[in-house]
N, C-alpha and C positions, 0 to 999 in steps of 0.2 A: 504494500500500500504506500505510496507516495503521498508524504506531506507537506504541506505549502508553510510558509511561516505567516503571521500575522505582517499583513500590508500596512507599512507606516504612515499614519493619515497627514504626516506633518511633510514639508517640501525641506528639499536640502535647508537652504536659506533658514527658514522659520527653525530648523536641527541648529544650525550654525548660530541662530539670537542667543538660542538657550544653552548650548554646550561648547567645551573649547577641548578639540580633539590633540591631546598629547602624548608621544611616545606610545601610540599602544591604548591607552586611558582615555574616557571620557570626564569631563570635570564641567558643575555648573559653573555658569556665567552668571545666572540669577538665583535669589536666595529660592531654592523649589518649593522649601515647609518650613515650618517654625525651629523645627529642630536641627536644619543644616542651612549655612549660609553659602554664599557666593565663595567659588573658589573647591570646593569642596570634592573630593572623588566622587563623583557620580554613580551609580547601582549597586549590586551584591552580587556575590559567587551564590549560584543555584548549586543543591545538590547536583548534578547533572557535569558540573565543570565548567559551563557557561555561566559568565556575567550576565546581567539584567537590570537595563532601568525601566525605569518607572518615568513616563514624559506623559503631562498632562491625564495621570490616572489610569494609564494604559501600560500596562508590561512589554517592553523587546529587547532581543538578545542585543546586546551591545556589539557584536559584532556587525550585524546587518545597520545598524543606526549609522556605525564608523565608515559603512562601506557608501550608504548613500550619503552621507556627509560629503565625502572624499572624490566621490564620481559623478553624483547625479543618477547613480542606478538602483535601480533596485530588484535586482534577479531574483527565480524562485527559488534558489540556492546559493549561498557563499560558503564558499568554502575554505578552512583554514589549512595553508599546504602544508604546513608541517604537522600537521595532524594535532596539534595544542590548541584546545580549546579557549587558553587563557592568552593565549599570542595573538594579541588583537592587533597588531601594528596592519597597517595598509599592504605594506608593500608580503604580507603572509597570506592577505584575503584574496580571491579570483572569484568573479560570479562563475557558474558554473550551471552542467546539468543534475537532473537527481543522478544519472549513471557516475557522471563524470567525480560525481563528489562524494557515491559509492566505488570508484576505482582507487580512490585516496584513501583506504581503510587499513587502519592496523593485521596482523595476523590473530584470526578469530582465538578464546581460547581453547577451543574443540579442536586444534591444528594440529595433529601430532607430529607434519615434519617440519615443523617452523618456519615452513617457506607458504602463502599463499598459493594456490594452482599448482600445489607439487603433490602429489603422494604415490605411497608403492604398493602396486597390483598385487597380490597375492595368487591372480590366478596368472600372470607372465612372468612374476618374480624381477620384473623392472620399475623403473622411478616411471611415473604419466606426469607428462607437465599439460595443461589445460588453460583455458582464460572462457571469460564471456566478454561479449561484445553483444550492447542493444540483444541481451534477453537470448543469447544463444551461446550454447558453450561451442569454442572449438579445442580438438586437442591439437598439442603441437608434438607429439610426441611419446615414445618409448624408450627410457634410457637407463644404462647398468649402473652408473655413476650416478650421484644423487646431484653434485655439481654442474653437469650436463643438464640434467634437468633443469633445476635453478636458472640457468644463465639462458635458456630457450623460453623460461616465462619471463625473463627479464627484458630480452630481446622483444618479446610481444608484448609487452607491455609498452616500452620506447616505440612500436610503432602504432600500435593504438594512440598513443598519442601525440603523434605524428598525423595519425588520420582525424583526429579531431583539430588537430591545428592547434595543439596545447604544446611547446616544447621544454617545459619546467620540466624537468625532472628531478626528483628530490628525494634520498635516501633514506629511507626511514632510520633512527638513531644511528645517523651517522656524525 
């Protein structure tokens, strides 16, 4: 099921009266309540890992706020590349699609070969490397070496996104 995020009622501009986007951070401009004044860090860490303000009564991830602050857009996805929820800097965000921003995803914990799109067949007694593209899996492979494998899902992944005209490529903890 695909989920949309709550659409910002507010325009860049009217974002930019009330918040001053720094390093990463949003910060009021105006005092928002009685109990915080001007200057102030802006929102809260949600359980979840995401920040969240609060602008005019309404809840949004701080990320999507910094992204249309910053561009003027407002995608049905942002995405953060390094996979940190809390790395809100600009130059970390890309709009994105829902696939595109499920293709940036950590290795699930159910993974047992630590690699995404890798695992070993028991009925060939080889590594299968795999990927999906747009809702269909292909495989890329049969391999003795578990490295061969690895390095043919990596390979498909750089051209996937290649084919989306995405050329970031970004290592997971590297």
């Amino acid at each position: 099921m695909t989920t949309f995020a709550k659409p910002i009622h507010l325009s860049s501009e009217e974002l930019r009266e009330k918040l001053d986007y720094r390093d990463g951070s949003l910060f009021w401009k105006v005092k928002p309540c009685k109990n915080m004044g001007a200057g102030a860090l802006a929102g809260s860490l949600g359980k979840n890992g995401y920040r969240t303000v609060r602008v005019d009564g309404v809840l949004y991830l701080e990320h999507r706020i910094i992204f249309k602050m910053c561009t003027g857009q407002e995608p049905s996805h942002v995405d953060h590349i390094d996979r940190n929820p809390q790395n809100n800097r600009i130059e970390n965000l890309r709009a994105s699609s829902f696939a595109e921003n499920a293709w940036n995803c950590g290795v699930p914990k159910t993974n047992k070969s630590g690699e995404v799109g890798v695992h070993f067949s028991r009925s060939k007694q080889k590594w299968v490397a795999y990927m999906r593209v747009h809702g269909l899996r292909h495989h890329l492979g049969y391999f003795t070496d578990f490295k061969d494998a690895v390095a043919a899902r990596k390979a498909g992944e750089i051209m996937r996104q290649v084919d989306a005209g995405d050329l970031v490529i970004q290592e997971a903890d590297a």
